[in-house]
N, C-alpha and C positions, 0 to 999 in steps of 0.2 A: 368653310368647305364649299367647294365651286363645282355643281354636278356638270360631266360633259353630254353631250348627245352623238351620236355620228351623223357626219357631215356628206355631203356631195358636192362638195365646193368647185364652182365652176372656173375655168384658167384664169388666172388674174395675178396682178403685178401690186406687190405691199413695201411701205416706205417704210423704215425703220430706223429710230433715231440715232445721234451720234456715236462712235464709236465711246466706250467705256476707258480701254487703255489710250487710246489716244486724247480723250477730255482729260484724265487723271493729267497724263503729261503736258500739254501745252498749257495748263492752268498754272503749272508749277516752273516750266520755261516761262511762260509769262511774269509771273511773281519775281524772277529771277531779273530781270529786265530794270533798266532804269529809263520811266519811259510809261505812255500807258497801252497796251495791247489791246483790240476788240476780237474776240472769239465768237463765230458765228455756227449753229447746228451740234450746240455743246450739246451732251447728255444731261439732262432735267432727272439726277434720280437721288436714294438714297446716300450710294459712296462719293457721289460727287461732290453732293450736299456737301459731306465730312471732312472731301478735302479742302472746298473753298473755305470753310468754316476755319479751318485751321490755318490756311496761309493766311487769311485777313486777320489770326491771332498771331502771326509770323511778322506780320506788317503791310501785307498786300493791301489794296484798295482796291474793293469789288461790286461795281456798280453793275446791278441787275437790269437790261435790259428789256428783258423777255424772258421765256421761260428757257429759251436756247438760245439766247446772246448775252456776254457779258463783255465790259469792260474791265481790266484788269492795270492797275498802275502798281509798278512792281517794288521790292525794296533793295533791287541793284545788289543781289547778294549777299546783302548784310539783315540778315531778321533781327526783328528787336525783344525785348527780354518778354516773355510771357511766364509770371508765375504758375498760374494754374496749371490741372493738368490738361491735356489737348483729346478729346475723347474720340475714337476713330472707331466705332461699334465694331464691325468684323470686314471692314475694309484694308484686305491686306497688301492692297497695293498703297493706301494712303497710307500705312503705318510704314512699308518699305522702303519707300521714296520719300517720304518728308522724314523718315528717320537719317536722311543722308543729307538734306535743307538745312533740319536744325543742327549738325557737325557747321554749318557756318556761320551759326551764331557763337556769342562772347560767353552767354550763362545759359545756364538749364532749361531745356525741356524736356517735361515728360509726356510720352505718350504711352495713352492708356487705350483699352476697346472693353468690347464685352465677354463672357466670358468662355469663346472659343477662340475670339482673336488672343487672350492670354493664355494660352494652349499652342498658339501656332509660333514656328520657331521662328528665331531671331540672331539667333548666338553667329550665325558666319556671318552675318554681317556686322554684329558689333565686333567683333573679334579681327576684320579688316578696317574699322575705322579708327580700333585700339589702335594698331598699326602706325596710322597714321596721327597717330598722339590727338587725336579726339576721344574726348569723355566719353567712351559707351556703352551700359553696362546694363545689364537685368536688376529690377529691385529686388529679385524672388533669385538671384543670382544662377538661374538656372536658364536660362537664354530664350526665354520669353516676355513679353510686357506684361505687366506697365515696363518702359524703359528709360531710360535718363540717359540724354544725348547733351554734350556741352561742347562746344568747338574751341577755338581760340589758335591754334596754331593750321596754317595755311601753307606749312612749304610743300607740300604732294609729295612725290619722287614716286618712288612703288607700294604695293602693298599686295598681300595673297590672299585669295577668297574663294572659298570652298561654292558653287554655283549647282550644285546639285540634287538641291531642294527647291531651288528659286531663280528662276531670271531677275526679280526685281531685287536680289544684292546688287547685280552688277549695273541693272540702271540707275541705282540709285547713285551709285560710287559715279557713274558716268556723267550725270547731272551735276556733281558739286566740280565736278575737275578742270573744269576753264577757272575758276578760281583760285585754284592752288599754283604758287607763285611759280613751280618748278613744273607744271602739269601734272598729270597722274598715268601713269603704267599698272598696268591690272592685270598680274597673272593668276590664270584660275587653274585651280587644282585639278582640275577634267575639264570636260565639255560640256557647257552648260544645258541645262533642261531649257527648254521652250526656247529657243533659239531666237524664232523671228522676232520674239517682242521684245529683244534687243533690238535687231537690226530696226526696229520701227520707234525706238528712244534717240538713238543715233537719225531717223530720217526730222525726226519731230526738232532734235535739236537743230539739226541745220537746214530747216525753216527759220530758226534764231540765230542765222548763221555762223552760230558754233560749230565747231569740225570736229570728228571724233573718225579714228582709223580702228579696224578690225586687222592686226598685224596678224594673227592664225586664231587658228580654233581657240587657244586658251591665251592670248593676250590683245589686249583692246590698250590702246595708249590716245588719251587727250591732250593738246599743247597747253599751257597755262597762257593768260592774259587773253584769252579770246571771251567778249564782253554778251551777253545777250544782245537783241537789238529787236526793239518791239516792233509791231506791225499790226497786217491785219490776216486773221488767218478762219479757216473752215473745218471742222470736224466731219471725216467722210464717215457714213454708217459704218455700225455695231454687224461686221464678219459674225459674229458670235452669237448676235439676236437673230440676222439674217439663217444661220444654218436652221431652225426649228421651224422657217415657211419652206427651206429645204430640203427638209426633211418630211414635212407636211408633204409636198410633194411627190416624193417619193413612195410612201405608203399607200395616195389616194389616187396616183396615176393620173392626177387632173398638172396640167402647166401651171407651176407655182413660182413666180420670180418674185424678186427683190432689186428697185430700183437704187440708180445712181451708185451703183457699184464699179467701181475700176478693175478689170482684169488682172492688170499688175501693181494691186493692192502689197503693203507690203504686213499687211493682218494675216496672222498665220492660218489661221483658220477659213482664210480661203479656199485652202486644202483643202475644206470637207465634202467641194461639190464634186473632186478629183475620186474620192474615197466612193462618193454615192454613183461614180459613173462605173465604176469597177464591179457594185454589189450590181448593175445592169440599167441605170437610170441616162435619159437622155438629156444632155445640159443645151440651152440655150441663149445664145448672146445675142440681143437685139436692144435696141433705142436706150442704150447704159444703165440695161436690165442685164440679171444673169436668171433664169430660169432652169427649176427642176421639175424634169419627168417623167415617174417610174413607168417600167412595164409592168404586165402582168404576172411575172415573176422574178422576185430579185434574190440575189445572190451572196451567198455569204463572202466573204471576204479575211486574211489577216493581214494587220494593220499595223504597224509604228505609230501613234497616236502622242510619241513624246514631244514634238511641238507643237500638239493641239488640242489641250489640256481640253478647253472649254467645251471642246465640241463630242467630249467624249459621250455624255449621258444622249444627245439625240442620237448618236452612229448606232448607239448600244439597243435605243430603243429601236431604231431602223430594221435593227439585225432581229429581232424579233418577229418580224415580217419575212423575213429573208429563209433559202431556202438553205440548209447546213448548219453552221456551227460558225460565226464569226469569234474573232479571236482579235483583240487590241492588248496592244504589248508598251511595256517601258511607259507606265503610268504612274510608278512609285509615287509621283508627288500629287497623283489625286487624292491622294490619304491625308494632304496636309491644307485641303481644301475650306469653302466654310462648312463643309463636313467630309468626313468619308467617302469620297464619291464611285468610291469602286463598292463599299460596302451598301451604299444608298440604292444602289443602279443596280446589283445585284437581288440585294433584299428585295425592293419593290417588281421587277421582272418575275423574280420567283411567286410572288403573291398573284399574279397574273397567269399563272402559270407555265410561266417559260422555263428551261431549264436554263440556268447558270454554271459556272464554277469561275474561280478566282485565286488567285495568286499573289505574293506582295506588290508587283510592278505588273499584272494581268486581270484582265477577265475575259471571259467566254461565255458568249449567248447564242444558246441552239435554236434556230426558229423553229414555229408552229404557230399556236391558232391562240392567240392570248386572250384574256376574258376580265371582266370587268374586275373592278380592288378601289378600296379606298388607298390612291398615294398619300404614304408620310414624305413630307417634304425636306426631314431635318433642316426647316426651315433656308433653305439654299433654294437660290432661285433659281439657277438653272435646271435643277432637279424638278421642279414644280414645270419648267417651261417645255420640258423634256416629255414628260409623261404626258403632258395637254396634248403632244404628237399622238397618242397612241388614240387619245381620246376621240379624234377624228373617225375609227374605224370600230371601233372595241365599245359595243353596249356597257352602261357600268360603272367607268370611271370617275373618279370623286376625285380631285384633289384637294388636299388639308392643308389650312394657312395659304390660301393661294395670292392672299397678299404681299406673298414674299420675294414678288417678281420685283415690286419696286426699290430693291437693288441697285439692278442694274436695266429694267424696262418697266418702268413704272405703266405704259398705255399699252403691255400686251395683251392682255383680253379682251379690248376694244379692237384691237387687229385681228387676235384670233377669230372672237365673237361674228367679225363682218366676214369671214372666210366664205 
């Protein structure tokens, strides 16, 4: 349990380590490489752990530099046999994305997590790798892990994949398809949810100069025989860690940036400091910082929030400050989070006593005057990262398991703490 205090935190500029989606991905373009790759400003956390853990059981070779460089010498797209099973706790982008790595191995892998990631679905994307005559299948037959992925045939052509719950079916399908002898054609049954962390699997790949085309909303087509090709590459900050000194900002009305950030980031959750200038907050670009900061009264807002899944629990708590009733919409797939996060973000607002209400793909947060609450974290870290915003202003706030950042930001209450 982590008691907070309120802060007066004076204008100031915080670094925040590498991005999470983009470590998962180049680790695994790296692995894919014949050749060895150096990766510099990775993220040092829990789910990264899980994925290096696994490709080096793939075959990778992964020489730890530092705590945020590694070397990476790849197995050129062919993994080698691992009996065991591959345990990926409730990292679901390592189970989405290496569940499409091991389709190009010869035998079996299973992967396993703990027991929300076997809860979390699976089924369209084993069901577009069926497609493509790889072994993919639920042990528990109900389209969750553990899973048993088996590769062996390699000619691509097309396959259909329902994207509605996940961006990371179709990055994963994106990532094996320079390998399929014919390429691969992906038509998706809709429009996929969280949009941009495709377009940023597709920019990551061709830094490996892999090519991969966005032919419309629902088809993405990759050429076959296009090789990885290692190098040396940089992990730009964690959009997603950055939005909570953004939001930090926002509530305290003090200049809160986040350095070495790129404008035309292609991390979707960029987005969120577009969202906080709307609810009335002032954004500032200076020396390859972006800074937030609020006025004395901010605004509620309603929101599309369906390409920025992560950023939803601080906007929600933001709007709790805020004067009206904000409204974030087409979040269906917060549900399928490492918990509930409409339910989580709800629940704990209300304990604070803010008014909520919620819907299957909605919620809504009425601002007022919120008050101190022990947060349950359902052990999710962005929920725990979320609420430490609130703790800034709000006498009270406790958060429970607050060890649970190390995730995905294992040093943020050393950031927070120096605010």
């Amino acid at each position: 349990m982590k008691q907070l205090y309120p802060k007066h935190p004076l204008p100031r500029i915080v670094t925040v380590p590498g991005s999470k989606s983009i470590s998962h991905r180049m680790l695994i373009c790296a692995a894919l490489c014949r050749g060895t790759c150096g990766i510099r400003n990775l993220l040092d956390s829990q789910d990264i752990g899980l994925t290096l853990h696994a490709l080096a059981c793939m075959g990778a070779k992964i020489d730890k530099i530092s705590s945020d460089t590694v070397n990476v010498t790849g197995f050129a797209g062919h993994p080698v046999p691992f009996a065991d099973p591959i345990y990926l706790g409730n990292s679901g982008t390592s189970m989405r994305l290496l569940a499409g790595i091991a389709g190009l191995g010869t035998t079996p892998y299973t992967l396993t997590g703990d027991a929300r990631m076997c809860a979390r679905p699976m089924k369209e994307l084993l069901d577009a790798l069926t497609l493509l005559e790889i072994r993919a299948e639920s042990e528990s037959h109900q389209g969750f892990p553990p899973v048993i992925i088996q590769g062996g045939h390699r000619h691509g052509g097309t396959t259909r994949l329902d994207c509605s719950k996940s961006s990371q079916y179709l990055s994963a399908l994106l990532m094996i398809s320079p390998f399929m002898t014919h390429g691969l054609t992906i038509d998706l049954t809709g429009p996929p949810v969280s949009s941009p962390y495709i377009d940023l699997t597709l920019d990551v790949m061709k830094q490996f100069q892999v090519t991969g085309y966005r032919i419309n909303d629902t088809t993405y087509q990759i050429p076959g025989g296009q090789p990885y090709i290692p190098g040396d590459h940089v992990v730009e900050p964690d959009l997603s860690n950055a939005g909570y000194f953004w939001a930090a900002g926002a509530i305290t009305g003090q200049k809160i940036g986040v350095a070495h950030i790129r404008p035309d980031s292609l991390q979707g959750d960029l987005k969120q400091i577009h969202i906080l200038e709307k609810m009335g907050c002032d954004l500032i670009f200076d020396n390859q910082a972006i800074s937030v900061k609020g006025r004395h009264h901010l605004q509620a807002v309603d929101v599309d929030m369906s390409d920025t899944p992560d950023a939803v629990p601080a906007i929600a708590v933001v709007a709790a400050f805020a004067q009206g009733t904000t409204r974030i919409r087409n979040i269906r797939h917060l549900r399928e989070k490492e918990c509930d996060r409409i339910h989580a973000v709800t629940s704990q607002l209300e304990k604070m006593g803010i008014q909520t209400d919620q819907g299957e793909d909605w919620l809504s947060v009425t601002g007022g005057t919120p008050k101190g609450a022990v947060i349950h974290t359902f052990n999710d870290h962005r929920i725990a990262m979320a609420f430490a915003v609130a703790g800034l202003k709000v006498p009270g706030i406790q958060i429970e398991n607050e060890t649970c950042v190390g995730k995905s930001f294992p040093g943020f209450w050393d950031v927070y703490d120096a605010l």
